[in-house]
C-alpha positions as CSV (number, residue, x, y, z in Angstrom):
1,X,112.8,234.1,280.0
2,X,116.4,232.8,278.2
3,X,118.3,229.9,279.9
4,X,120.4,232.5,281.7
5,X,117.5,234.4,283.0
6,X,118.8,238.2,284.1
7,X,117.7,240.1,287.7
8,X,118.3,243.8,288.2
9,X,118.1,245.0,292.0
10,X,117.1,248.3,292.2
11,X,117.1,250.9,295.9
12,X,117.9,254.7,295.4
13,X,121.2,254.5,296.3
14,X,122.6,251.1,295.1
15,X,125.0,251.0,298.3
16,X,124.0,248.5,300.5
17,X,120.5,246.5,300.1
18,X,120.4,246.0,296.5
19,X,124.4,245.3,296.4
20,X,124.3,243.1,299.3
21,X,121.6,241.1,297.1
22,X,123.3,240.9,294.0
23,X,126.3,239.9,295.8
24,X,124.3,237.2,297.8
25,X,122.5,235.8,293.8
26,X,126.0,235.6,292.4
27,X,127.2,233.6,295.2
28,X,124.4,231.2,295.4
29,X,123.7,230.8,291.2
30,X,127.4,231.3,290.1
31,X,127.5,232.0,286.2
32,X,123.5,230.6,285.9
33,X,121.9,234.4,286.1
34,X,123.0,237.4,284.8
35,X,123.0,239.9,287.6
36,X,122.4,243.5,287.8
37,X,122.1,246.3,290.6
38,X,121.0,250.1,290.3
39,X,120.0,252.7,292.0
40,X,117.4,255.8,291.2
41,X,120.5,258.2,292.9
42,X,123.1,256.8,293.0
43,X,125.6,257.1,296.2
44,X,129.6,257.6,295.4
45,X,130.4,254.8,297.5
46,X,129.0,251.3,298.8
47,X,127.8,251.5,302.3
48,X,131.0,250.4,304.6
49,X,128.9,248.3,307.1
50,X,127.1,246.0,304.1
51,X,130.7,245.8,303.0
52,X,131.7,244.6,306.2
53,X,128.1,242.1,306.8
54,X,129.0,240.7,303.1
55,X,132.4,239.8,303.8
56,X,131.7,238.3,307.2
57,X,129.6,235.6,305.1
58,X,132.8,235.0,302.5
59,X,131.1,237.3,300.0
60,X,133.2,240.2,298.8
61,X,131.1,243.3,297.1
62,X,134.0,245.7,297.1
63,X,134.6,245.1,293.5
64,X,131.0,246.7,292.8
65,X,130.4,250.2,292.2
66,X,126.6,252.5,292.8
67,X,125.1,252.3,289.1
68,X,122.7,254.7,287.8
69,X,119.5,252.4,286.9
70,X,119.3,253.0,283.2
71,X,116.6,252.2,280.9
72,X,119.1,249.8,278.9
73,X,119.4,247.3,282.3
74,X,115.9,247.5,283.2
75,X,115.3,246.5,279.6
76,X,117.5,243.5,279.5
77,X,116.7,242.0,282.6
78,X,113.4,239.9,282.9
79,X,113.2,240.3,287.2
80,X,113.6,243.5,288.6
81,X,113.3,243.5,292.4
82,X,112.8,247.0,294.4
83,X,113.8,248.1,297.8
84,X,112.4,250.8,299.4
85,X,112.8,253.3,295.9
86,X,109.2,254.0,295.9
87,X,108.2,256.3,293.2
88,X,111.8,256.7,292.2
89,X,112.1,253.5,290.9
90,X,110.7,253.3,287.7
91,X,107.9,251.0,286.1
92,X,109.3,249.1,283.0
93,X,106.5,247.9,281.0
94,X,106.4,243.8,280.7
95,X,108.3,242.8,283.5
96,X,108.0,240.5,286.3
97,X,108.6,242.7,290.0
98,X,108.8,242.2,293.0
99,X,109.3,244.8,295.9
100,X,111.0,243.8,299.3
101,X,110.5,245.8,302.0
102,X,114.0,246.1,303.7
103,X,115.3,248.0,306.5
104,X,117.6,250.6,305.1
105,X,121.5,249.7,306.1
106,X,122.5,253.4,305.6
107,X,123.8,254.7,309.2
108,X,122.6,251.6,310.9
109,X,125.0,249.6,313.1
110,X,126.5,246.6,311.8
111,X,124.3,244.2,314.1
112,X,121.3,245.7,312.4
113,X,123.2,245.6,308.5
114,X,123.6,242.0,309.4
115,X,120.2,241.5,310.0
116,X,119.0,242.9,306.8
117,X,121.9,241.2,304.9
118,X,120.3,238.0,306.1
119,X,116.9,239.1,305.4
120,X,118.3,239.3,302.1
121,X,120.0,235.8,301.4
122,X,116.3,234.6,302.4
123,X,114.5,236.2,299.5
124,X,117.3,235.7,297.5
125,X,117.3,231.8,298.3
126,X,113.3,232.1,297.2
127,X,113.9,234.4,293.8
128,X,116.4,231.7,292.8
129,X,114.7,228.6,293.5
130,X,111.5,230.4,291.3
131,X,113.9,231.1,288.8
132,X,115.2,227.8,288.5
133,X,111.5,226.7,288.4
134,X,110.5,229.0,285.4
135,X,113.1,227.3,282.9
């Protein structure tokens, strides 16, 4: 792992638990990780209620856009962290995972987003802290 070490989230469609996670790591680690988000199928839009959950905390994610998880990101990050992708979520030979199990945001209400969006800034709050002990 570099000084800057890199994380890629990864879900299937890269609208609301993996972008409510990157948006929660570059909150909390500022400019000290590199941080990525993908998805296996991408959706056209993020998810209005993570939107909503994210900027309730001070953390605005409407400047992010659903990615297409590419070989090239997976390749240049040394975490990758799943969410519910399953089998679509590729394995990349050599690097460290970790899959959270996370209730899905997509439809739910926004009592139920925020939940998960908290769920989130927990195991986010861990990842960085083991990040920042790896170095």
């Amino acid at each position: 792992m570099t000084d800057k070490p890199s994380v890629l989230f990864v879900c299937v469609h890269n609208a609301g638990r993996s972008q409510m996670a990157a948006g929660w790591l570059r909150h909390l680690a500022a400019d000290t990780v590199e941080v990525r988000s993908a998805g296996s199928e991408p959706a056209d839009q993020i998810n209005p209620a993570a939107v909503e959950a994210m900027r309730e905390v001070g953390i605005d994610i409407t400047g992010q856009a659903p990615a297409r998880l590419t070989w090239d990101a997976a390749e240049a990050s040394d975490v990758i962290v799943t969410m519910g992708c399953g089998d679509a979520c590729p394995v990349f030979p050599g690097k460290r995972y970790e899959d959270w199990k996370l209730t899905d945001p997509a439809g739910q209400p926004l009592h139920v987003v925020r939940q998960v969006r908290d769920d989130i800034k927990a195991r986010v709050v861990t990842l960085l802290t083991n990040l920042r002990g790896s170095r």
